[in-house]
C-alpha positions as a Markdown table, in Angstrom:
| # | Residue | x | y | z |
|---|---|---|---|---|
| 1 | Unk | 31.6 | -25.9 | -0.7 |
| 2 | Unk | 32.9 | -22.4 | 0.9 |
| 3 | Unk | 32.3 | -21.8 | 4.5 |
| 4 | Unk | 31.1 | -18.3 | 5.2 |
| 5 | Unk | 32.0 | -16.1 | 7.6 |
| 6 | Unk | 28.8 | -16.4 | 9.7 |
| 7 | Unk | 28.3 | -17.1 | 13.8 |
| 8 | Unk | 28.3 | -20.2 | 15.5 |
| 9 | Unk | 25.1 | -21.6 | 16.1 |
| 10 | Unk | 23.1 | -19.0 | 13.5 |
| 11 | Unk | 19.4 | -20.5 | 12.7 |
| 12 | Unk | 16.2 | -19.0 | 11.6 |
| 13 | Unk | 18.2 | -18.3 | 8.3 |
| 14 | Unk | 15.7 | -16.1 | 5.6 |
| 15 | Unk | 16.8 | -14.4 | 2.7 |
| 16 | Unk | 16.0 | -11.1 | 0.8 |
| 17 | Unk | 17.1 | -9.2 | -2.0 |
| 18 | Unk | 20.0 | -7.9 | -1.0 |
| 19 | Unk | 21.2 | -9.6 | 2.3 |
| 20 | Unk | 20.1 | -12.9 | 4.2 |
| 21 | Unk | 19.9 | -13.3 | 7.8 |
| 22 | Unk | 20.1 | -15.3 | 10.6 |
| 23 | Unk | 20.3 | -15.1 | 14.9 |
| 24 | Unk | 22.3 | -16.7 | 17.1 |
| 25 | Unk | 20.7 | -17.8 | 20.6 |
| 26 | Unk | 22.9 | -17.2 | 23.7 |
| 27 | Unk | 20.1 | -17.6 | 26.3 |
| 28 | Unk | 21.3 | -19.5 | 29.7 |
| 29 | Unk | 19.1 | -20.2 | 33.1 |
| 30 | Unk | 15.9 | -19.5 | 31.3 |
| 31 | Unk | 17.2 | -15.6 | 30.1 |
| 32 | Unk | 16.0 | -14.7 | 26.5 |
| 33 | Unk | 19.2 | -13.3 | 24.9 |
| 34 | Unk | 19.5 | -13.5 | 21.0 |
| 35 | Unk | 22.2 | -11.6 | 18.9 |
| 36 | Unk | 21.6 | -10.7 | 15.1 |
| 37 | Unk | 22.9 | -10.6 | 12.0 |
| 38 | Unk | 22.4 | -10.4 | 8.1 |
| 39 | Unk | 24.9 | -11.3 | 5.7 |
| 40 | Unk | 25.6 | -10.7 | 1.7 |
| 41 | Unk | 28.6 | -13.4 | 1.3 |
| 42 | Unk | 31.2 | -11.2 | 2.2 |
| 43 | Unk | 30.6 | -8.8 | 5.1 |
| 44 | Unk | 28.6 | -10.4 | 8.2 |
| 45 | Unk | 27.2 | -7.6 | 10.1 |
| 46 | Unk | 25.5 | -7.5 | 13.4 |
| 47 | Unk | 22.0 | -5.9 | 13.7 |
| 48 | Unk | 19.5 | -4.7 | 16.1 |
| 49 | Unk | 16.5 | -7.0 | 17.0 |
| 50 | Unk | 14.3 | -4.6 | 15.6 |
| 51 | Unk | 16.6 | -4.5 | 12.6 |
| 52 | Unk | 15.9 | -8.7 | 11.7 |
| 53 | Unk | 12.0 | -8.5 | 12.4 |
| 54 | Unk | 11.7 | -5.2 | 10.0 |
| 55 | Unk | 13.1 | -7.9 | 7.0 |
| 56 | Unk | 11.3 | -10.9 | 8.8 |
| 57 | Unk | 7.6 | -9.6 | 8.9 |
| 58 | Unk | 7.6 | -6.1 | 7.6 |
| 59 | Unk | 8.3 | -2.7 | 8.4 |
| 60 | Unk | 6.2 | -1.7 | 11.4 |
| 61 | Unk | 5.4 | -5.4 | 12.1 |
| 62 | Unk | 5.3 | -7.3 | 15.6 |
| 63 | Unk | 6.8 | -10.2 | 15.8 |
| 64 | Unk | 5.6 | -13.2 | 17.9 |
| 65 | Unk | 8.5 | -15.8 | 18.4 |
| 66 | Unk | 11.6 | -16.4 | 17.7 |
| 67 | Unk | 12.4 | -19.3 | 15.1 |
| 68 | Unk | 8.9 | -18.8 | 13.8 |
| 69 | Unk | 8.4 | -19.6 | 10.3 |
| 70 | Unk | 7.4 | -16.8 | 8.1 |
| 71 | Unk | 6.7 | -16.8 | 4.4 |
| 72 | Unk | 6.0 | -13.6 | 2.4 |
| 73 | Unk | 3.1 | -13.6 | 0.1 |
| 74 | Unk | 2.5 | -12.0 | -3.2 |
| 75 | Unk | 0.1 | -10.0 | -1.8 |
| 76 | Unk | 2.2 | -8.7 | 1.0 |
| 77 | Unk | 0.7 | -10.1 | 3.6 |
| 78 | Unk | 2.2 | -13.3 | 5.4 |
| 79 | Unk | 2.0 | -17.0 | 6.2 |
| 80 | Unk | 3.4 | -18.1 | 9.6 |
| 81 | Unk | 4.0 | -21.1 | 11.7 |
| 82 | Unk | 5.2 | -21.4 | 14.9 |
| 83 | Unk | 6.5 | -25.1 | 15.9 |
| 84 | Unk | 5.0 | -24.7 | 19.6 |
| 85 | Unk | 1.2 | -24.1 | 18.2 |
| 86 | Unk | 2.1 | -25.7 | 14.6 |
| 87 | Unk | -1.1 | -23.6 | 13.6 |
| 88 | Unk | -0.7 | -22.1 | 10.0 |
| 89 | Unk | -2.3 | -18.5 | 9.9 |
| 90 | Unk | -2.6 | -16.1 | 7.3 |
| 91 | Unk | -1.9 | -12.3 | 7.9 |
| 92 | Unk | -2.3 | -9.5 | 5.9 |
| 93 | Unk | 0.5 | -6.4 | 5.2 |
| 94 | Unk | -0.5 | -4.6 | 7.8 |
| 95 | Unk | 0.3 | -7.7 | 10.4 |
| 96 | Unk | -3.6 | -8.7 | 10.9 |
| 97 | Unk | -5.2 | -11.8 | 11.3 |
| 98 | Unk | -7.3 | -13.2 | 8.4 |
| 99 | Unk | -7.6 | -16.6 | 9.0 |
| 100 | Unk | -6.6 | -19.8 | 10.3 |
| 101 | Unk | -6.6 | -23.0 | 8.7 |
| 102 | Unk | -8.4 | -26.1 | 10.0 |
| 103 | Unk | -6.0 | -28.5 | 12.5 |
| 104 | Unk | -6.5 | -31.3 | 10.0 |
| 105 | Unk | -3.0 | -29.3 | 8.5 |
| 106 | Unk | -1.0 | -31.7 | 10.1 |
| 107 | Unk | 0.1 | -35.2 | 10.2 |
| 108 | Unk | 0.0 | -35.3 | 13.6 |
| 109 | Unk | 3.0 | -33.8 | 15.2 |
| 110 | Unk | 5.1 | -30.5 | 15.0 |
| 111 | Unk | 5.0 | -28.4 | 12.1 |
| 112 | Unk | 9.0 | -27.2 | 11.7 |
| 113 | Unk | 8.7 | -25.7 | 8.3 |
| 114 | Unk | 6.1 | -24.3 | 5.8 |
| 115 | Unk | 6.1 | -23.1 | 1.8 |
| 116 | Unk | 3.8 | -22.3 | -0.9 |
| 117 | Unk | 4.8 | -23.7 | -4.2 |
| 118 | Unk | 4.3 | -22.0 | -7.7 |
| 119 | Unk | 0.9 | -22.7 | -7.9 |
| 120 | Unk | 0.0 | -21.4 | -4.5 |
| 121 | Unk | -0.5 | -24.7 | -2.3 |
| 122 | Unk | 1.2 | -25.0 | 0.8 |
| 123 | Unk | 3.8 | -27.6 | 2.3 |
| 124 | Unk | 4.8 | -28.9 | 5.7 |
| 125 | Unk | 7.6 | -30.5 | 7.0 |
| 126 | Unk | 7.3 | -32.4 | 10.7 |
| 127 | Unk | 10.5 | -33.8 | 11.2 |
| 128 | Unk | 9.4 | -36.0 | 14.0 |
| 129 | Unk | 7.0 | -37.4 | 12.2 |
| 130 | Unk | 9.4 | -38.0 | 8.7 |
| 131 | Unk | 6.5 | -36.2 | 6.8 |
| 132 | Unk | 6.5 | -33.9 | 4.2 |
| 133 | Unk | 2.8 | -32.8 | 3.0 |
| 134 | Unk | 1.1 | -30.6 | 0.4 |
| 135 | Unk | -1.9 | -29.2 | 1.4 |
| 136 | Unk | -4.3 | -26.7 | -0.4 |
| 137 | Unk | -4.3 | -23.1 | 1.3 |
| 138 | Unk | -8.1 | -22.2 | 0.7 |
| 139 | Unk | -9.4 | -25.3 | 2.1 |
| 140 | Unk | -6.7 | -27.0 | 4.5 |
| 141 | Unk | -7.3 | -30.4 | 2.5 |
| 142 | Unk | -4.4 | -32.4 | 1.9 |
| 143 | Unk | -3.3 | -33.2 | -1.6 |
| 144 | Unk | -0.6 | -35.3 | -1.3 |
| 145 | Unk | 1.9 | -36.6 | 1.8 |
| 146 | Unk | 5.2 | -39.1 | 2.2 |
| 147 | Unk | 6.4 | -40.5 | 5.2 |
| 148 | Unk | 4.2 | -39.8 | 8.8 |
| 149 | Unk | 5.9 | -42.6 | 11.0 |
| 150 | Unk | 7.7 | -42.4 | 13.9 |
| 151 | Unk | 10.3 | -44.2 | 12.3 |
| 152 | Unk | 12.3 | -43.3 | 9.8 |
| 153 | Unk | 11.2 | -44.2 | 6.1 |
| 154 | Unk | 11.9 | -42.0 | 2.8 |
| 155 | Unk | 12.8 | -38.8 | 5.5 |
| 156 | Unk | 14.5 | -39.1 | 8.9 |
| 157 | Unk | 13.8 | -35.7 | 10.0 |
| 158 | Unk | 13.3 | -33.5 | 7.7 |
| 159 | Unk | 13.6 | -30.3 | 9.4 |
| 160 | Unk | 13.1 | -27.4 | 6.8 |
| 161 | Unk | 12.2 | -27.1 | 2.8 |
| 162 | Unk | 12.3 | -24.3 | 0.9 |
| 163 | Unk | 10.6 | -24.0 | -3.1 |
| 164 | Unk | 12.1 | -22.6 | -5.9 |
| 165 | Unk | 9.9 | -22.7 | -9.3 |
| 166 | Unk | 8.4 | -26.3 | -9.9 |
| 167 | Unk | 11.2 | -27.7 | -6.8 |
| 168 | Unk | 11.0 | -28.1 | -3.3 |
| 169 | Unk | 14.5 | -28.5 | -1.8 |
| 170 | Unk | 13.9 | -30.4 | 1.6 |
| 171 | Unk | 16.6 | -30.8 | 4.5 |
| 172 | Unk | 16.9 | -34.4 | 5.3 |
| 173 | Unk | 19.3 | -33.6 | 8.7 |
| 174 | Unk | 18.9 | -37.5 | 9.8 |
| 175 | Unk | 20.1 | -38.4 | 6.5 |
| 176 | Unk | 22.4 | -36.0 | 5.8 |
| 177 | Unk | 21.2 | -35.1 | 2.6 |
| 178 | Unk | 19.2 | -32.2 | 0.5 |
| 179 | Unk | 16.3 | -33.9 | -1.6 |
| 180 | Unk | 14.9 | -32.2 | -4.2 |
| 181 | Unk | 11.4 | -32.4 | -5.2 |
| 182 | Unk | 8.9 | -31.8 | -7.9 |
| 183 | Unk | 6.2 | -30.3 | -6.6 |
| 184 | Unk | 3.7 | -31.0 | -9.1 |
| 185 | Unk | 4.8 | -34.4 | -10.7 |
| 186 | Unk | 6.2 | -35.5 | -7.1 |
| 187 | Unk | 9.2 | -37.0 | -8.3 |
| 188 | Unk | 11.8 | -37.2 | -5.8 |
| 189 | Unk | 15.6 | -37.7 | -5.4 |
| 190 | Unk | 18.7 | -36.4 | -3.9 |
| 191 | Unk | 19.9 | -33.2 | -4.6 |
| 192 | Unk | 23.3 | -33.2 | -2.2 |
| 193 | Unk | 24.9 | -35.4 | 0.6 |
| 194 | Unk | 26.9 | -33.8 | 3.3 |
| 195 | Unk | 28.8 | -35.6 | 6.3 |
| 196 | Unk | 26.8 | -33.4 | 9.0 |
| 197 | Unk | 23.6 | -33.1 | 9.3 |
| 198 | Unk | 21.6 | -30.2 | 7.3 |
| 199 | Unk | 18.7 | -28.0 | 8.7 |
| 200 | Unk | 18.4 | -25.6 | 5.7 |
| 201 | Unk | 18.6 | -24.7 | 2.0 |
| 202 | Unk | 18.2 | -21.0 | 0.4 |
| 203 | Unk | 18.6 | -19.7 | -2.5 |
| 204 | Unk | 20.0 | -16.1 | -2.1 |
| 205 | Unk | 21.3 | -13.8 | -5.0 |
| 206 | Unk | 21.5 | -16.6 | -7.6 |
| 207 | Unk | 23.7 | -18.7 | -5.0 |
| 208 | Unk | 22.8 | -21.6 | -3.2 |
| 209 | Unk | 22.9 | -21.8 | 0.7 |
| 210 | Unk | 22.9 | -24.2 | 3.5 |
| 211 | Unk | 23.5 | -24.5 | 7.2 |
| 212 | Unk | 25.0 | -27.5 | 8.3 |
| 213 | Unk | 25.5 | -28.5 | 12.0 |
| 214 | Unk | 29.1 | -26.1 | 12.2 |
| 215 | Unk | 28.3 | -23.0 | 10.1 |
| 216 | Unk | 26.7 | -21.8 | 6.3 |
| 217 | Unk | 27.7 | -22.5 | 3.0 |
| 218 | Unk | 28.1 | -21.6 | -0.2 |
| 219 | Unk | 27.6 | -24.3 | -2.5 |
């Protein structure tokens, strides 16, 4: 693995075409004060705020909180989840509305992390809970879950996942390891093992990232 040059304490890593980014949270005594940054593996360049929500949401987009989960769709438009509400809504390009799906989109506890897989059904992750789910987007009903116990079983916290093709790489930060899974025949194993705990995996420019407790890497 190669350390990148990056900022302590980045999070809320995303990735597009041509850079990836991240922020880094310096609030103290209840302030709000972020610094941001994209990166593309060898220059690490600080940004305006408006700067990271333009490649977040859109061009022209408001944002509505910081470390929200956002993931672009094919339409343009976006799907979003915010760990406070954990209510998944869909929006449309121009940052509107269109629906919200039913509560039943949860195991019960705090949605960290969202995706939609290759054939358009979307996953959680709620670390607290050790669950990963699959769920279908038109509906809300769930397909297919493991774990959903307040103790650890298969996951101990897995904080983020992230789907590439037919694979869902999920962070397992309690466990220190990347699993990867197929999304469609659900077989599962693990992908990486670290000595920190891991909170995300991306894919960015045919490379693979992931942020571990002291920084990002390049695999």
């Amino acid at each position: 693995m190669t350390k990148l040059h990056t900022e302590a304490g980045g999070y809320d890593l995303f990735c597009r075409a041509d850079w990836f980014y991240y922020l880094v949270n310096l609030s103290k005594n209840g302030s709000r004060d972020y610094q941001y940054f994209q990166n593309d593996l060898t220059r690490n360049v600080a940004i305006t705020e408006q700067e990271f929500n333009a490649a977040k949401y859109g061009p022209g987009i408001v944002p509505f909180e910081h470390g929200e989960e956002v993931v672009p769709l094919p339409d343009g438009g976006t799907l979003r989840c915010f760990f406070h509400s954990s209510t998944v809504r869909i929006f449309n390009p121009a940052g509107e509305l269109l629906r919200t799906l039913p509560a039943e989109v949860t195991a019960g506890c705090t949605i960290y992390s969202i995706a939609l897989d290759a054939d358009g059904q979307l996953w959680t992750a709620e670390p607290s809970f050790h669950y990963v789910g699959q769920y279908d987007l038109a509906t809300g009903q769930r397909l297919w879950g493991l774990g959903g116990n307040w103790d650890p079983t298969e996951f101990n916290h897995p904080e983020d996942l992230a789907i590439y093709g037919e694979h869902a790489f999920i962070s397992d930060m309690g466990n220190q390891r990347l699993v990867v899974l197929n999304t469609r025949t659900k077989v599962l194993g693990t992908y990486r093992t670290f000595e920190q705990p891991v909170w995300q995996y991306r894919q960015f420019q045919g490379q693979e990232l992931v942020r571990l407790d002291d920084g990002i890497y390049l695999l």
